[in-house]
C-alpha positions in Angstrom: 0.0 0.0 0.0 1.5 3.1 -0.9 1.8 6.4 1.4 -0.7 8.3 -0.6 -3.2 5.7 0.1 -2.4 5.1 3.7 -2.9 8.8 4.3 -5.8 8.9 2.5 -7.3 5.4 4.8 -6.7 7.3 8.0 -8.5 10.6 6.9 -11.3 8.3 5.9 -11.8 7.0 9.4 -10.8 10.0 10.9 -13.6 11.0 9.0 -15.9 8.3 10.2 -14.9 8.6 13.8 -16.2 12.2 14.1 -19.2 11.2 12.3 -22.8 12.5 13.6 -24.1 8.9 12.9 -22.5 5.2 14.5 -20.4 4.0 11.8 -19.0 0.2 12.0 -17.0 -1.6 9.4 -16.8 -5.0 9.2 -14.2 -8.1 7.5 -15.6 -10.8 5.3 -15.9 -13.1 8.7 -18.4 -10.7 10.2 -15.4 -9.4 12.6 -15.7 -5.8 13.9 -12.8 -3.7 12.3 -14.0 -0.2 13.5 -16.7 1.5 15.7 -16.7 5.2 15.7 -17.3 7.2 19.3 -21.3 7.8 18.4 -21.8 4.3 18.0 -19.4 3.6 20.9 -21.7 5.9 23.4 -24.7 3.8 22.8 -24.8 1.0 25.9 -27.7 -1.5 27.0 -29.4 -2.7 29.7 -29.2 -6.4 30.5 -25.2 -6.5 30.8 -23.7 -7.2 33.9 -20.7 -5.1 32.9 -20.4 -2.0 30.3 -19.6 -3.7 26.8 -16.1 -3.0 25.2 -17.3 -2.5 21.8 -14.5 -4.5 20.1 -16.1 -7.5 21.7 -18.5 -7.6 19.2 -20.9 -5.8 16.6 -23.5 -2.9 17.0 -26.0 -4.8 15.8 -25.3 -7.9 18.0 -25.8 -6.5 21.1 -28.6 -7.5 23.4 -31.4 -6.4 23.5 -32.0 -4.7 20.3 -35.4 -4.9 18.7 -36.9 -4.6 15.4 -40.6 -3.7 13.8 -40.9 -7.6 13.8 -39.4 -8.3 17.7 -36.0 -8.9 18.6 -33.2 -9.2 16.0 -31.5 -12.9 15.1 -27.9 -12.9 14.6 -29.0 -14.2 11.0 -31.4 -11.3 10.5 -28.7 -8.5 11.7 -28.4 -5.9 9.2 -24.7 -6.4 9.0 -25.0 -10.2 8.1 -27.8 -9.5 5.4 -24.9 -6.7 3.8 -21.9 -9.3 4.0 -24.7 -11.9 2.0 -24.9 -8.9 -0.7 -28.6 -7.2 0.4 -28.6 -3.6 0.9 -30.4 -2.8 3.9 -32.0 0.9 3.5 -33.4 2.9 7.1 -34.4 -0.4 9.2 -35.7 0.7 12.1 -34.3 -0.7 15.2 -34.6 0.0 19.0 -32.1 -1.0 21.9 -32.0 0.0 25.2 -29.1 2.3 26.9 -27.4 1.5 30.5 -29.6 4.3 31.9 -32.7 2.8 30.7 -33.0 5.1 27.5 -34.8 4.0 25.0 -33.7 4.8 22.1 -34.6 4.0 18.4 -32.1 4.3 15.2 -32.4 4.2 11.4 -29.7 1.7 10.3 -28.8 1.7 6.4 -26.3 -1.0 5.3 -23.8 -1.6 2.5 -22.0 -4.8 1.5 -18.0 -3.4 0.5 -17.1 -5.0 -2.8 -13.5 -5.4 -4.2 -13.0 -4.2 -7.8 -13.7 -7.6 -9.0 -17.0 -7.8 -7.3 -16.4 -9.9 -4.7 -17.4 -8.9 -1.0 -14.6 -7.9 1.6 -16.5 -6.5 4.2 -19.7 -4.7 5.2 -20.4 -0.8 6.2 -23.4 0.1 8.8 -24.2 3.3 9.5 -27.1 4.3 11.8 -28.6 7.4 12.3 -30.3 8.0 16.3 -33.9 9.0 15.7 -35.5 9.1 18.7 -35.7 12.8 19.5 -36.5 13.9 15.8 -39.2 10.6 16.2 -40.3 12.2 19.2 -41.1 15.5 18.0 -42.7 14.0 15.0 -45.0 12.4 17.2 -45.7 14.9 19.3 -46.6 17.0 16.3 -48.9 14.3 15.1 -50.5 14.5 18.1 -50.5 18.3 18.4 -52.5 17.9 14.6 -54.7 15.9 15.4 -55.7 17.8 18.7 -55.9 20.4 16.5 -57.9 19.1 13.9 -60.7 17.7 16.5 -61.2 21.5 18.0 -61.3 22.9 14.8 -63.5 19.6 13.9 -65.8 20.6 17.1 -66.0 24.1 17.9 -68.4 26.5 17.0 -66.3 29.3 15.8 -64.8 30.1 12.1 -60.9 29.6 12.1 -58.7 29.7 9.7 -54.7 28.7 10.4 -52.4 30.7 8.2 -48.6 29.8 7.8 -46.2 33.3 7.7 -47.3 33.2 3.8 -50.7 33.4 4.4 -51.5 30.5 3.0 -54.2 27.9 4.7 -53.1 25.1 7.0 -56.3 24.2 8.3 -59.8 25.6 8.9 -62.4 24.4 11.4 -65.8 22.7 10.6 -67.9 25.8 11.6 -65.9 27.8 8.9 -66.7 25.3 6.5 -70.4 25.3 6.9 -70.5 29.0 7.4 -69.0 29.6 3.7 -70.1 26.9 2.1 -67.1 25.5 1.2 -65.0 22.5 1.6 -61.2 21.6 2.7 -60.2 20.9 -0.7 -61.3 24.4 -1.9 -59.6 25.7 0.9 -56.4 24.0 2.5 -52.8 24.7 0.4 -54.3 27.7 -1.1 -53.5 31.6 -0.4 -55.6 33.5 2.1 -56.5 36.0 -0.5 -57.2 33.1 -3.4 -59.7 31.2 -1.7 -63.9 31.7 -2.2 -63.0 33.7 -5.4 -61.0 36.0 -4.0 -63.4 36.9 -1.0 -61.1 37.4 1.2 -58.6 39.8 -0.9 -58.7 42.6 1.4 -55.3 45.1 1.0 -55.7 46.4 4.2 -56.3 43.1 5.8 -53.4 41.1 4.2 -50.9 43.8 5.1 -52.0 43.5 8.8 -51.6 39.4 8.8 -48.4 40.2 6.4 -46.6 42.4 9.5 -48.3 40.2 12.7 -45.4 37.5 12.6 -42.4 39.4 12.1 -44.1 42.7 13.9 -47.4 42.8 15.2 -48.3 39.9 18.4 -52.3 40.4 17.3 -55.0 42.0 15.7 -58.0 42.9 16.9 -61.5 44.1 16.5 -61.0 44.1 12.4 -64.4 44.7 11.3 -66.0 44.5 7.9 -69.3 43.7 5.7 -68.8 40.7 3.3 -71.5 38.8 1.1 -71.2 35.0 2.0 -73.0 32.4 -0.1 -76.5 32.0 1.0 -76.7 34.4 3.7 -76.3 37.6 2.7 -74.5 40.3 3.7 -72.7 39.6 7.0 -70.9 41.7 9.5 -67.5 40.0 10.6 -65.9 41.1 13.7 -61.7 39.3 12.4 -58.9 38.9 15.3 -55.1 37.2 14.9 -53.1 35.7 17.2 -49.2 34.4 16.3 -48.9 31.0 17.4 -46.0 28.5 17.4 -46.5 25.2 15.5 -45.0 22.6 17.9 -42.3 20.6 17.1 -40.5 23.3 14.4 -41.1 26.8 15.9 -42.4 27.7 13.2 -45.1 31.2 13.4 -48.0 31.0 12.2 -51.4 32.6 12.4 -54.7 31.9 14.0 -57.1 33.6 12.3 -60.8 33.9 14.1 -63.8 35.1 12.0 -66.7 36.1 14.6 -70.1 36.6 13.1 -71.7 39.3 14.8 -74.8 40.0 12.2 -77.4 38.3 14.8 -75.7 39.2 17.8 -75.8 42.7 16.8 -79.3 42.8 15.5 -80.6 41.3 18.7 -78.9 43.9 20.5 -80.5 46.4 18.2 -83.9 44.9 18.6 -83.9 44.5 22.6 -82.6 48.4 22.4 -85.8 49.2 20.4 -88.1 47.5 22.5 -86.7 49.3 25.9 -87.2 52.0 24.0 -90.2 52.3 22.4 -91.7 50.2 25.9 -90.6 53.1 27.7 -91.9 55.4 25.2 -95.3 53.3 25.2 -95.4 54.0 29.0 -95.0 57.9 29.2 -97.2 58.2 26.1 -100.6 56.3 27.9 -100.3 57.8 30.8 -100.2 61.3 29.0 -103.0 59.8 26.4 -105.2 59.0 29.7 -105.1 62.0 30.6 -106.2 63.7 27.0 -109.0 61.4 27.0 -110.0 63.1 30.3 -110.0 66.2 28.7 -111.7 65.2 25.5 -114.6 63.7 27.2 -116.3 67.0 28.5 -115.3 68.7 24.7 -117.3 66.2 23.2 -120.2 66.0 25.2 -120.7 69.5 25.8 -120.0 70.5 21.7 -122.8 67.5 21.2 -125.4 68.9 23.9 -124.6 72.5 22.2 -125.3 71.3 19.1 -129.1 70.2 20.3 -129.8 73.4 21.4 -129.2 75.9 19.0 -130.2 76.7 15.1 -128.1 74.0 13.1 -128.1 76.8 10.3 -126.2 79.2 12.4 -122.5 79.9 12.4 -122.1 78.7 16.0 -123.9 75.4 14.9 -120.9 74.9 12.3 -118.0 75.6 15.0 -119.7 73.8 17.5 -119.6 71.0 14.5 -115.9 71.4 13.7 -115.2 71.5 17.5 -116.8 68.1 17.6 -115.1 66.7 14.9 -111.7 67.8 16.0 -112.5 65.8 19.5 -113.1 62.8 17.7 -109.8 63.1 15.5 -108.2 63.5 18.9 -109.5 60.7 20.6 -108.9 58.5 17.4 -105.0 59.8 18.3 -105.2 58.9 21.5 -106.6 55.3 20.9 -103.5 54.6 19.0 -101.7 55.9 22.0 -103.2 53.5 23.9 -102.8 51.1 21.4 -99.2 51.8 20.9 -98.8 51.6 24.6 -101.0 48.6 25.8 -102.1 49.1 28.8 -104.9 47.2 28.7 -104.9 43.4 28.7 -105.0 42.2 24.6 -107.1 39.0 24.1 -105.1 36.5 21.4 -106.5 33.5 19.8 -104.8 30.9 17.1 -105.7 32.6 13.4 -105.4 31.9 10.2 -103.2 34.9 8.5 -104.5 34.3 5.0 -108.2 35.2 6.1 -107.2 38.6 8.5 -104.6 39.4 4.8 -107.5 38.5 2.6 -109.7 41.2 4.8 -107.3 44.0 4.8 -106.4 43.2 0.9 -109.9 44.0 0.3 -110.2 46.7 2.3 -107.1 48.3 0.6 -108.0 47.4 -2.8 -111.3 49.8 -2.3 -109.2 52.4 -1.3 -106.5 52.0 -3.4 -106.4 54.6 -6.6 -106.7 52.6 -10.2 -103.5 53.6 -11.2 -102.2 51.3 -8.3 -102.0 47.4 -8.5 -102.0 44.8 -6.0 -101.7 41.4 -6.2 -101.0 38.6 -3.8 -99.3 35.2 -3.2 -100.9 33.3 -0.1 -100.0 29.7 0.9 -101.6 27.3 1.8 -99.5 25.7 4.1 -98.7 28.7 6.6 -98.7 27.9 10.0 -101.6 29.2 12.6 -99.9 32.1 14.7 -101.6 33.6 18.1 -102.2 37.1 18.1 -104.8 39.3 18.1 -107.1 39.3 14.7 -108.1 42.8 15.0 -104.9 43.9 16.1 -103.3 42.2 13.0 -105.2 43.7 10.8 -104.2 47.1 12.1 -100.6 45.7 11.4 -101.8 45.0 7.8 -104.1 48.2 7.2 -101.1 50.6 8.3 -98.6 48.7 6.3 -100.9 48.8 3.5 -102.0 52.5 4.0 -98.0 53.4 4.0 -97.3 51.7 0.7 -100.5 53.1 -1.4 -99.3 57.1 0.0 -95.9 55.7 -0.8 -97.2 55.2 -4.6 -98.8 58.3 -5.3 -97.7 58.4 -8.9 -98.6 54.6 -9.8 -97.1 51.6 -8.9 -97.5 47.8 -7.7 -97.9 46.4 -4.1 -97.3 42.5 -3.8 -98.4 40.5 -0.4 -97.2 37.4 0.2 -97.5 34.9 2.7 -95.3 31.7 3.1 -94.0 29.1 5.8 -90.5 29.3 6.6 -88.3 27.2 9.1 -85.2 28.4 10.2 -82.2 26.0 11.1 -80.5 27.8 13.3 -78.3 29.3 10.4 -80.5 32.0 9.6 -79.9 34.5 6.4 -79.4 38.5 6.9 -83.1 38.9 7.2 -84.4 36.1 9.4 -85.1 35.9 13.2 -82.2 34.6 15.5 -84.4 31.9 16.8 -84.6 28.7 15.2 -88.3 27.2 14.2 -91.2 27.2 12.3 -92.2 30.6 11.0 -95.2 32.4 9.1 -93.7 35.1 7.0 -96.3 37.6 6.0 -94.0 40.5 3.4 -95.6 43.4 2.2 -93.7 45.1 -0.6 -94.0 48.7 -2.8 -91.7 49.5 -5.8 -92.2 53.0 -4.9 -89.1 55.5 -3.8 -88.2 53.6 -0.4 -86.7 54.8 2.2 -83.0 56.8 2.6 -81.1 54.7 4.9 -80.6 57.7 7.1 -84.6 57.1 8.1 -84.6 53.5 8.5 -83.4 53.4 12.0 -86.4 56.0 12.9 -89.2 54.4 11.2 -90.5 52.5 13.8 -90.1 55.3 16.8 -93.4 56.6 18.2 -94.3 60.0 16.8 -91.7 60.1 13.7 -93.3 60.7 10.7 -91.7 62.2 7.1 -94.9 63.0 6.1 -96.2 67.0 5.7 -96.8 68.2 9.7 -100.7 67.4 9.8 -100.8 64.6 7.3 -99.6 61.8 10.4 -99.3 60.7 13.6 -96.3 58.9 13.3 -97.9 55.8 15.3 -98.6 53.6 12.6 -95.5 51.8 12.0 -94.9 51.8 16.0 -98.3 50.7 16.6 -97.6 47.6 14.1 -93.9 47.1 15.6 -95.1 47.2 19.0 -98.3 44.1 18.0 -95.9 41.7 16.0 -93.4 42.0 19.4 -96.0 40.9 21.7 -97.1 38.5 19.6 -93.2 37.2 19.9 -92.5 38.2 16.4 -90.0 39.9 14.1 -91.4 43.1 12.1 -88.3 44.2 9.8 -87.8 46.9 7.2 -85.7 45.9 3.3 -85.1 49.1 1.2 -83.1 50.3 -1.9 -83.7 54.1 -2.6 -85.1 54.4 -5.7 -86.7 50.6 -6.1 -89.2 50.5 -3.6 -89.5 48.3 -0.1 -90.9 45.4 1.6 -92.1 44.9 5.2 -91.2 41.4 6.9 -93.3 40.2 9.8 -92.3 37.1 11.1 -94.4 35.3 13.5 -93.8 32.2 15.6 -95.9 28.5 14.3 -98.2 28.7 17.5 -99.8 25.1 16.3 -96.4 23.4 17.1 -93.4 23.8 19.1 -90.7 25.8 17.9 -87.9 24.0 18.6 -85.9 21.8 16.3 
C-alpha cells in the first residue's frame, strides 16, 4: 500500500470517527474492524458489565429490537450486507445503560472489491429518537388540532407566515359553504373567489409575525354564499406550530350580524316600551280632557239653530275631538295598557280582509296582487290587532305610490335551522312570513333606524301621527315576532313580519 493511500485510509476514518451517525466496518468473517465514538456511546441494559465495543458488533448487542421483535444474529443488518442485500433505514430499537430508550435508522452496504467480490460490510445508523419524538408529538399536536377545529363552533382559519391555509375548522366550513379541498394549500387572498382579498387586511396578517403579536377588533361587511350580507368582527393571534417553531397565524372570524341585530332589537323594545309607557299615561289624561269637549260640543249642538254659524264651529269643534280621541286610541294602542285577548288565526283570512279593504281604497292607477299559501302555519295574536298591522302597512305603501305603482303581499311558511340568512329571526323554528312590498321611492337609509319610533313621521306636519309603523312594531313583538324593514332608494321596499308556528313547538 503506498503512502498516498495510507494517508488517504486514515483521513477516511478520521472522517468516520467524528461522524454524527455510529459507523462500524466489518471483514468478510463478520469481525468488527472499526466503531466510531457515536456508535461507541450507545450501551444496553441487560449487561452485567459495560460492553467493550470490540467485543463484538453494534447490531449484536442484546437487547435490540426490530418492527418484527427482537433481532437474530442471521437477520442483523450487518449479516444480510456481507450476504450482498442492501439494507436501507431499518428501524431498530435498543436500550441504553440508563434505561433510554432509544430508536435508530440503520442503512447497510456490502464493500465490494473491484472484481465484485465482497470484503466486508459498512453500517451506519442514524439516532432518531428525538426527531421521532417530536414528530409524534406534532402528530399528536394535529390531530388535537384538527378535532377542536373539527368541534368548535367558531370560524378559524390557520395561516402559515405566507398566508397560506393550513387548516380551517368545521364551523368555517359550513359557514362559507365550502370544503377543505377548496380551501387548505391555497392563499388567504385566493380562496372563495377572491373573498377574502382585502389590502388592508393582508398587510396586517403580512406584518403580525415578524411585527405585530395580534390584531383585533377588524371589522368589515362581506357577502357569504346563501346568507347575505354579514358583519365579521376578524382577530389574529401568532402562534408556534410545535415541534419546528415555526409562526403561524390563527385567524378567528366572529359573526356578529345576529348578535348585533338582537342587540339592536332589545334596544328598540326598551325604547319604544318606555316610550309606550309615558305616552298612555299622558293619552289617559287627553282622554280626560276630551270627554267633557265632546259632550258639551254635542249637547250645544241640540240646542241651537243648526243653520247658524255657532252650529258649524260647534260641528268642527266636535269633529276635531273625535280626531283626537282617534290619536289617542292609538296611543293606547301603541302603549298597551290594557290586557289584549289573542287567539290561534289563520293569516290568510285577517290578509285577505285587509287586501280587500285596501283594494277599495287604493287609486286605479295602483296594483295589488297577492301570493298566499296554503301551508302557513296558525300564529296567536290578536285578529283585530293584526289587521291594524296590515291596514297601516298597506296604507303606507299606497301614500308611498302616489304616482302609480304595484304592491305585492305574500304569505309563506319558513323554518329556520339555526343558520338564519341576513333577514331572518335569530331563533330557530317554524315561521309564518307575512311580506308586504312597494316598488315605490323607499326609504333613505338615514330614516330607517327612525321608522319604527313613536311620533316620527316624514310625512307633511298634519298629514300623520307617526304611530302607525310603531303601533304595528309594538303588535308583532307581543305577539313574539320579528317586524323588519328591506329598502333600496329608488326601487321601492318590503315589510317582513315574522311570526312564531303557535300550532307546534318551535324547537328543532
Amino acid at each position: 500500500m503506498s503512502q498516498e493511500t495510507s494517508n488517504l485510509g486514515r483521513m477516511a476514518l478520521a472522517t468516520l470517527a467524528s461522524s454524527p451517525y455510529g459507523v462500524a466496518l466489518y471483514d468478510r468473517d463478520g469481525r468488527l474492524l472499526f466503531l466510531n465514538d457515536r456508535a461507541k456511546g450507545w450501551r444496553l441494559t441487560n449487561d452485567p458489565a459495560p460492553v467493550d465495543p470490540s467485543e463484538g458488533p453494534l447490531d449484536g448487542w442484546k437487547p435490540v429490537w426490530d418492527a418484527n421483535g427482537p433481532l437474530t444474529p442471521e437477520n442483523t443488518p450487518s449479516v444480510r450486507a456481507l450476504a450482498g442485500e442492501t439494507v436501507v433505514d431499518r428501524r431498530i430499537k435498543l436500550t441504553e445503560s440508563d434505561g433510554t430508550i432509544r430508536e435508530l435508522e440503520v442503512t447497510a452496504h456490502p464493500l465490494r472489491t473491484q472484481d465484485d467480490r465482497i470484503e466486508g460490510a459498512a453500517v451506519i445508523a442514524e439516532d432518531v429518537t428525538d426527531k421521532l419524538r417530536i414528530r409524534d408529538d406534532s402528530e399528536r399536536a394535529r390531530r388535537l388540532m384538527a378535532g377542536v377545529l373539527e368541534t368548535i363552533g367558531d370560524m378559524l382559519l390557520v395561516l402559515d407566515n405566507q398566508l397560506t391555509v393550513l387548516m380551517a375548522s368545521h364551523a368555517y366550513y359550513k359557514a362559507t359553504k365550502t370544503v377543505p379541498e377548496q380551501v387548505v394549500g391555497k392563499h388567504l387572498t385566493q380562496i372563495q373567489g377572491g373573498l377574502w382579498d382585502i389590502a388592508d387586511l393582508q398587510t396586517r396578517l403580512s406584518e403580525l409575525v415578524p411585527v405585530h403579536g395580534r390584531v383585533d377588533g377588524y371589522r368589515l361587511q362581506l357577502e357569504l354564499p346563501k346568507r347575505g350580507l354579514r358583519t365579521l368582527v376578524l382577530s389574529a393571534r401568532k402562534i408556534y406550530r410545535l415541534g419546528n417553531n415555526t409562526k403561524t397565524i390563527l385567524l378567528t372570524i366572529d359573526d356578529v350580524t345576529d348578535r348585533e341585530r338582537a342587540q339592536e332589537q332589545a334596544l328598540l323594545n326598551a325604547k319604544l316600551e318606555s316610550i309606550g309607557f309615558l305616552a298612555g299615561g299622558l293619552a289617559h289624561d287627553v282622554n280626560n280632557r276630551l270627554q267633557p269637549i265632546l259632550g258639551y260640543s254635542q249637547l250645544g249642538r241640540t240646542r241651537v239653530d243648526p243653520n247658524t254659524k255657532l252650529a258649524e264651529w260647534l260641528e268642527r269643534i266636535e269633529a276635531n275631538a273625535e280626531g283626537a280621541r282617534a290619536v289617542v286610541r292609538n296611543v293606547l294602542s301603541y302603549a298597551r295598557l290594557e290586557p289584549c285577548h289573542t287567539e290561534l288565526v289563520d293569516l290568510s283570512v285577517v290578509t285577505k280582509q285587509a287586501l280587500a279593504n285596501a283594494r277599495d281604497n287604493a287609486p286605479e292607477w295602483i296594483e295589488i296582487s297577492q301570493d298566499l299559501a296554503t301551508d302557513a302555519p296558525p300564529v296567536k295574536v290578536n285578529p283585530n290587532d293584526m289587521m291594524q298591522v296590515l291596514d297601516n302597512l298597506l296604507t303606507n305603501a299606497i301614500q308611498a305610490l302616489s304616482q302609480g305603482g304595484h304592491i305585492t303581499v305574500a304569505l309563506s311558511r319558513q323554518r329556520i335551522d339555526g343558520q338564519p340568512d341576513a333577514t331572518a329571526p335569530t331563533v330557530p323554528g317554524v315561521y309564518a312570513l307575512l311580506s308586504i312590498a312597494d316598488n315605490g321611492p323607499g326609504i333613505p337609509e338615514a330614516e330607517r333606524d327612525k321608522i319604527f319610533d313613536p311620533f316620527y313621521t316624514t310625512k307633511p306636519v298634519g298629514e300623520g301621527t307617526g304611530l302607525g309603523l310603531a303601533i304595528a312594531h309594538s303588535i308583532v313583538h307581543q305577539a313574539g315576532g320579528y317586524i323588519e324593514l328591506d329598502s333600496t332608494p329608488g326601487t321601492g321596499c318590503r315589510f317582513d313580519i315574522w311570526l312564531p308556528d303557535s300550532g307546534t313547538t318551535n324547537d328543532i
